[in-house]
C-alpha positions in Angstrom: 5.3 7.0 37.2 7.9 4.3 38.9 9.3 1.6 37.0 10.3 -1.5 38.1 13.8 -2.3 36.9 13.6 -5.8 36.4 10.8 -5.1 33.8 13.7 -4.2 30.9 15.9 -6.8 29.9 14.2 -9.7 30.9 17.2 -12.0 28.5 20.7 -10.7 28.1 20.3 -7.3 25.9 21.9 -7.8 22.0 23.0 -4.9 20.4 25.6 -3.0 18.7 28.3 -0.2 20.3 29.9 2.8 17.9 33.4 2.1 20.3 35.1 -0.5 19.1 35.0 1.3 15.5 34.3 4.7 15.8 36.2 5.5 19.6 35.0 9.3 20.5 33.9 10.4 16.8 30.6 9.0 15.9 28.6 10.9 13.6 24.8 11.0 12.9 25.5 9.4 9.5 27.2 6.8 10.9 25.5 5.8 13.4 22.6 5.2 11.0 23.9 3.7 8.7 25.3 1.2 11.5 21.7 0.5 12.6 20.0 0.3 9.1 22.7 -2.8 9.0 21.8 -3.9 12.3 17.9 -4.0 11.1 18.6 -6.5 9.3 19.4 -8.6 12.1 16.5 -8.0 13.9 15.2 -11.5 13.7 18.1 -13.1 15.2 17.6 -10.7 18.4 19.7 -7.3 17.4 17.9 -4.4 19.1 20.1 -1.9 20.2 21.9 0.8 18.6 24.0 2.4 20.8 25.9 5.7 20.6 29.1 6.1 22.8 31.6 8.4 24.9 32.0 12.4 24.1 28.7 12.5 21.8 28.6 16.3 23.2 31.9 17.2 21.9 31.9 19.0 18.1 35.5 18.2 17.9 35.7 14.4 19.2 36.9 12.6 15.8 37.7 15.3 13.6 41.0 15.8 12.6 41.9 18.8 15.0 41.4 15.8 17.0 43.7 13.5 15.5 45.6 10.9 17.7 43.6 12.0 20.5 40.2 10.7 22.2 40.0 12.7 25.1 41.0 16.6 25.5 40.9 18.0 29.1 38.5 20.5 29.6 37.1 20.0 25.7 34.1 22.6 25.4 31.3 20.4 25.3 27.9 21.2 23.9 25.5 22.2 27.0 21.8 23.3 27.4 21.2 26.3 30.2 20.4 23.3 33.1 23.9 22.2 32.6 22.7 18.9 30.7 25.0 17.8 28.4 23.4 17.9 24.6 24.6 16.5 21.0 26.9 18.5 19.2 25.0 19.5 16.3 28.7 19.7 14.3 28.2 15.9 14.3 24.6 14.8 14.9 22.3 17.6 13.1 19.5 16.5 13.7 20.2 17.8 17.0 20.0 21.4 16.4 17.2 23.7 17.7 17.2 21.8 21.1 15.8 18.5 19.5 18.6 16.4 20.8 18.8 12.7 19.7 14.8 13.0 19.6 15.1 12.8 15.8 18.0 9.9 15.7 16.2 8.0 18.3 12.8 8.6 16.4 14.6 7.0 13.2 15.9 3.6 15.0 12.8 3.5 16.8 11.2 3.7 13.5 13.7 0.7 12.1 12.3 -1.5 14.9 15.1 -0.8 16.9 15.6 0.6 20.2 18.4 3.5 20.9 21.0 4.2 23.6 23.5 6.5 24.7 27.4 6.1 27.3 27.1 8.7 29.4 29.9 9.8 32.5 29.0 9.8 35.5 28.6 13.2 37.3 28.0 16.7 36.3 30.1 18.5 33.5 32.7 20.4 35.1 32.1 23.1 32.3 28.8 23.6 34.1 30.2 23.3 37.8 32.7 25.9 36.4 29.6 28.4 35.5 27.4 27.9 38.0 24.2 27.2 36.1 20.8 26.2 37.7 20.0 23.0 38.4 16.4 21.8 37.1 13.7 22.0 39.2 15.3 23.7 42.0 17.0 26.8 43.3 20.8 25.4 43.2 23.3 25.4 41.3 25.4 22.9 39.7 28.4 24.0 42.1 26.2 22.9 45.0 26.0 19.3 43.5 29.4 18.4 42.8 32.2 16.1 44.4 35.2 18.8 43.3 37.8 16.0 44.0 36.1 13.1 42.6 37.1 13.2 38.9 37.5 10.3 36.2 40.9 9.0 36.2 41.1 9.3 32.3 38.6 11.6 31.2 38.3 14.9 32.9 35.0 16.1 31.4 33.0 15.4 34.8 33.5 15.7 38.7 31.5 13.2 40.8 28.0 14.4 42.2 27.4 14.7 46.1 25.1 12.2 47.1 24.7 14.2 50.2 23.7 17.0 48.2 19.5 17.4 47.0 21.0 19.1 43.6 22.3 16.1 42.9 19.8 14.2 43.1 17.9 16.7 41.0 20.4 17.1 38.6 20.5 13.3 38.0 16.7 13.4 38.2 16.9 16.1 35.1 19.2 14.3 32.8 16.9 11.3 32.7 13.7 13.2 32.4 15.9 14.2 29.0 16.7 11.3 27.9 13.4 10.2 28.3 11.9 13.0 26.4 14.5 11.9 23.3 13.3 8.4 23.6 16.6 6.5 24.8 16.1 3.1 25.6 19.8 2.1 27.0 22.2 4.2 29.0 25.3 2.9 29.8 27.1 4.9 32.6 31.2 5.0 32.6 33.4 5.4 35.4 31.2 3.8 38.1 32.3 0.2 38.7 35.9 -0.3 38.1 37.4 -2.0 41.5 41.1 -0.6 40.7 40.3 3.2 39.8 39.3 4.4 43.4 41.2 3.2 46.9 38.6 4.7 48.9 35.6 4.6 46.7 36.1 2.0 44.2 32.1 1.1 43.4 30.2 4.2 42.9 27.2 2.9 45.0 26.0 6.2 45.7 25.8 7.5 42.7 24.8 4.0 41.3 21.6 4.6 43.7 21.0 8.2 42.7 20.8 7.0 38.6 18.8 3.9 39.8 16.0 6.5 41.2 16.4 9.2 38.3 15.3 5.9 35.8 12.8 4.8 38.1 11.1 8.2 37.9 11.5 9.0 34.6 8.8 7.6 33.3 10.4 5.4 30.6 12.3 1.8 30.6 15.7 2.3 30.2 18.5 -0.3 30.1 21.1 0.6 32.7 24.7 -0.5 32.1 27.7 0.0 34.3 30.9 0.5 32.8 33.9 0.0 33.4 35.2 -3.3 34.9 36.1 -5.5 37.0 33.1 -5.3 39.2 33.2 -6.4 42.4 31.8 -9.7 43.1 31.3 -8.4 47.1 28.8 -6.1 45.2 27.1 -8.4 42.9 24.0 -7.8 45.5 23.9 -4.3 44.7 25.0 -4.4 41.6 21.9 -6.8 40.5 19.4 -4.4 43.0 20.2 -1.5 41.0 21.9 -2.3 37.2 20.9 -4.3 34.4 24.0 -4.9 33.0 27.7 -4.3 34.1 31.4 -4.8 33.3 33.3 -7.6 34.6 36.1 -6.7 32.6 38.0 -3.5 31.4 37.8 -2.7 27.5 38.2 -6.5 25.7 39.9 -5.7 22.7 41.0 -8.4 20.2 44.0 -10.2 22.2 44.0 -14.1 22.7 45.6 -13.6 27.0 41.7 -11.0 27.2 40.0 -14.2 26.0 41.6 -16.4 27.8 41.8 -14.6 31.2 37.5 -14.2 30.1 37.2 -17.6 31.6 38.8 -16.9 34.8 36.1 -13.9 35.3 33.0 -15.9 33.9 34.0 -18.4 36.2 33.3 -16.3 39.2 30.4 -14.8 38.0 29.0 -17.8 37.3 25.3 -17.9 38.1 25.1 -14.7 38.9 22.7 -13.9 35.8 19.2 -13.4 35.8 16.4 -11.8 34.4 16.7 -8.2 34.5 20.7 -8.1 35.5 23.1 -9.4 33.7 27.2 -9.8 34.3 28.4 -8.3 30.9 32.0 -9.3 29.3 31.6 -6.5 27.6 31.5 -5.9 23.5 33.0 -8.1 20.8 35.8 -6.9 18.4 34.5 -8.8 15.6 34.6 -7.8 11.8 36.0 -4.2 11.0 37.5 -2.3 14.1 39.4 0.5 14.8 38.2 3.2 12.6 37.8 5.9 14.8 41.7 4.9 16.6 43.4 5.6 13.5 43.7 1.9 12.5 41.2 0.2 11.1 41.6 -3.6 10.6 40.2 -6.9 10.3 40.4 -8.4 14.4 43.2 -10.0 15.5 41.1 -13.0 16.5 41.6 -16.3 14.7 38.7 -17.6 13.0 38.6 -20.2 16.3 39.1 -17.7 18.6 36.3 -15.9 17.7 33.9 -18.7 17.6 35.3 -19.8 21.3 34.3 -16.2 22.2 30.9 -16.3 20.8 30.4 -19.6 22.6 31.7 -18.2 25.9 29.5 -15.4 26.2 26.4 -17.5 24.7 26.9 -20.2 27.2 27.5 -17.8 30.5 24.4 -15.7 29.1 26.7 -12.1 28.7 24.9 -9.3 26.7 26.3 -9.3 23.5 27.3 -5.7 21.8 29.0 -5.8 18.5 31.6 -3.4 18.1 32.6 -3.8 14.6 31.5 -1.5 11.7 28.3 -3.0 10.4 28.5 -1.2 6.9 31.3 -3.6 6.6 30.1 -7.1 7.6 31.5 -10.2 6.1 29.9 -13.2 5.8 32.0 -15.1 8.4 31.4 -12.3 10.8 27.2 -12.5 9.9 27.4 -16.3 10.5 28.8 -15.8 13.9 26.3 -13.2 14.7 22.9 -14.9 13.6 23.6 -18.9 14.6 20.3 -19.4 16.0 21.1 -22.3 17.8 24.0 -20.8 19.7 22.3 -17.6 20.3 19.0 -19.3 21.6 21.7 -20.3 24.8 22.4 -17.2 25.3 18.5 -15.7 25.4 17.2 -18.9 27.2 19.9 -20.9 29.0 19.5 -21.5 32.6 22.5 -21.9 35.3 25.8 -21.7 33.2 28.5 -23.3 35.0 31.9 -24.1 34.5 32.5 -27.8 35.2 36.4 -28.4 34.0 39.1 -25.7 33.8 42.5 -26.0 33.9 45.8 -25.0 31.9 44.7 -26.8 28.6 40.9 -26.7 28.6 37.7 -25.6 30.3 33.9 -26.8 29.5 30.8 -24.9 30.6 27.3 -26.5 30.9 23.6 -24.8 30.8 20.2 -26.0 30.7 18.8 -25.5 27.6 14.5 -24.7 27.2 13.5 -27.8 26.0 14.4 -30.0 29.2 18.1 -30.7 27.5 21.6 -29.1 27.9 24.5 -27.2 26.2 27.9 -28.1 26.8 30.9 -26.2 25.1 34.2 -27.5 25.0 37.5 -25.2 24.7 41.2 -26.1 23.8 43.6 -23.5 25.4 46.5 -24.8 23.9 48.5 -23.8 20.9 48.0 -26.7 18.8 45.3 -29.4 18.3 43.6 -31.1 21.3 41.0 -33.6 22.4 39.1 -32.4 24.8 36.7 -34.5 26.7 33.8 -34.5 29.6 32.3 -37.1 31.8 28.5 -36.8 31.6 27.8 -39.0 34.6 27.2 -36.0 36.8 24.7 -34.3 34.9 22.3 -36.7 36.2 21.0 -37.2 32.3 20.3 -39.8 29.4 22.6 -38.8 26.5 21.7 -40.0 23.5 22.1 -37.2 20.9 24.5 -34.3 20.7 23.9 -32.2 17.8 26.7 -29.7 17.1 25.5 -26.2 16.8 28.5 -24.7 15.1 28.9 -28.0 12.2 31.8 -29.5 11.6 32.9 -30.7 14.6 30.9 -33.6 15.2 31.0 -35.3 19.2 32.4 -38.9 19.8 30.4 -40.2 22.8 31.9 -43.3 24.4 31.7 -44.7 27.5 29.2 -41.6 28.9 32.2 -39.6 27.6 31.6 -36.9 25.1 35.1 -35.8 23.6 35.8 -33.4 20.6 39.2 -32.8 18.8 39.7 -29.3 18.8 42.0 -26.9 16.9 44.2 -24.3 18.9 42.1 -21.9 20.7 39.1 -23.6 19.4 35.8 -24.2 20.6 32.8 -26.5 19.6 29.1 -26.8 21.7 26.7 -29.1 21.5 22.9 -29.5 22.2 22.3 -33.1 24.8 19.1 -34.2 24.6 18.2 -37.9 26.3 
């Protein structure tokens, strides 16, 4: 059975990420207990729960472990094809070859849908002991890249596209996941344009795990990780993905936010159903858990509601990285604005119409035949920030403002907003 890939995320995916908090530790208990919190989201379009990097390692997070999120050459749990499988240390449900069958199951039975990071490439551990590929009479050896190896985690060499074992051993893992009933795979180490000088989009590969979905015989999300991609590539990118990075990690710092405009800006447009630039996930609420540090973010109050409205307006997937368990009712707000969130599932053509050192404002269509437009103050103190609605080729006679408080002055087919530091407001135009 061949899917089609554009038949899975049809509108920018929503769903929460175990990184931000958790790093390379995630348990089974906490991953549930993240996506019985996330259920109760549902309604406002939270679907995915998904687990991220070094799920196959028993010692990832404990405190053998401490200080450290990657260990070269870690022994990592493995199944006799050389797949990698949960470590049952941490997820125990996995045990007796079940996998993430039974965590999957669970979300699946919350009304949620599940997914796992994976690396790209075959486990070096199984390159190493030369065990048989699925399906065919090779061996793992005979599908590997030996000099193709992630720049910061060394769990994994690169798979020859060249090579029919890789393609099989690609075509294995999936028939897996598939099998546990993972919805969303995001594959690391694939799109970066600064890790490789000669090979710095894995379009090979990318093309190997395109086919390997395609013939599983279930829809699966497919993200790319990390950034920046490469705009040359957004052609293949969009063929093959249905998400990936245009950034590296975005972590909780005002120049990440800031410099987000520069990248949305080029990928502008770019969005549509079925593939989807992603800014990657947002440090909201509780983070750092699993680093050692756990903390309220660093944002502002105003800088997280400018990031909210950034990715909403330019139509980004949104993956919550904070700890659920621990959600405050400023962070819930942010998360479940229906009105800002309905941009971001049903906007048409974002577009940045104004940016310069002080200020930027981005424009969509909205469902209903009217338009969003956000406004955003760079600066460090309070600024009014204003837009010209002539071009929009529009009546204006109503801008209702969809995060309150911040009402619009229109003048003179000017619509102006004064605007904290780093703030944000949007606004719904209708004629």
């Amino acid at each position: 059975m061949h899917l089609k890939k554009d038949d899975v995320a049809k509108r920018p995916p929503m769903g929460w990420n175990s990184w931000d908090n958790y790093a390379s530790g995630v348990t089974e208990e906490q991953l549930l207990d993240n996506a019985r919190e996330l259920a109760k989201l549902k309604s406002s379009g939270w679907e995915y729960v998904v687990c991220d990097i070094q799920w196959s390692d028993p010692l990832a997070g404990t405190k053998s472990r401490k200080g450290i999120v990657y260990k070269n050459f870690a022994p990592l749990t493995m199944d006799a094809w050389g797949r990698l499988i949960p470590a049952a240390s941490r997820f125990p449900s996995a045990a007796d070859g079940r996998g993430f069958a039974p965590i999957a199951e669970k979300i699946h039975d919350m009304g949620l849908k599940f997914g796992i990071h994976i690396m790209r490439g075959i486990p070096r551990q199984a390159v190493h002991a030369r065990t048989p590929v699925l399906g065919t009479n090779q061996t793992a050896d005979e599908a590997a890249l030996p000099n193709s190896i992630c720049a910061w985690n060394g769990d994994m060499y690169g798979i020859d596209p060249a090579s029919k074992a890789g393609q099989a051993y690609y075509d294995s893992i999936f028939k897996l996941y598939a099998q546990w009933g993972v919805d969303f795979v995001k594959v690391d180490d694939i799109c970066h344009e600064h890790l490789y000088k000669d090979a710095p989009y894995g379009e090979a590969e990318v093309e190997m795990i395109r086919h390997a979905i395609d013939a599983c015989g279930r829809p699966m999300v497919l993200s790319l990780s990390p950034g920046p991609a490469l705009i040359g590539k957004a052609w293949h990118l969009g063929r093959n993905a249905n998400m990936w990075r245009i950034t590296d990690d975005f972590w909780d710092d005002w120049k990440l936010l800031r410099d987000m405009f520069d990248r949305c800006e080029l990928w502008q447009r770019q969005g549509q159903e079925g593939r989807w630039p992603d800014c990657d996930m947002l440090p909201l609420g509780t983070i750092g858990t699993g680093f050692g540090q756990p903390r309220k973010t660093r944002f502002t109050r105003e800088e997280q509601r400018t990031m909210m409205t950034l990715w909403c307006i330019f139509r980004s997937p949104l993956m919550m990285g904070g700890d659920m368990t621990r959600l405050d009712d400023w962070t819930k707000s942010l998360l479940t604005n229906a009105s800002i969130l309905a941009a971001q599932q049903t906007g048409r053509e974002p577009e940045q119409v104004i940016k310069d050192d002080m200020q930027a404002v981005w424009t969509s269509l909205s469902a209903d035949g009217g338009r969003y437009l956000a406004l955003f103050n760079f600066t460090d103190g309070p600024r009014k920030v204003s837009c010209s609605l002539g071009e929009f080729e529009q009546t204006v006679k109503e801008a209702k403002d969809l995060w309150g408080g911040r009402p619009a002055q229109l003048e003179n087919d000017v619509i102006s907003a004064e605007l904290p530091a780093h703030g944000a407001a949007m606004y719904h135009l209708r004629g």
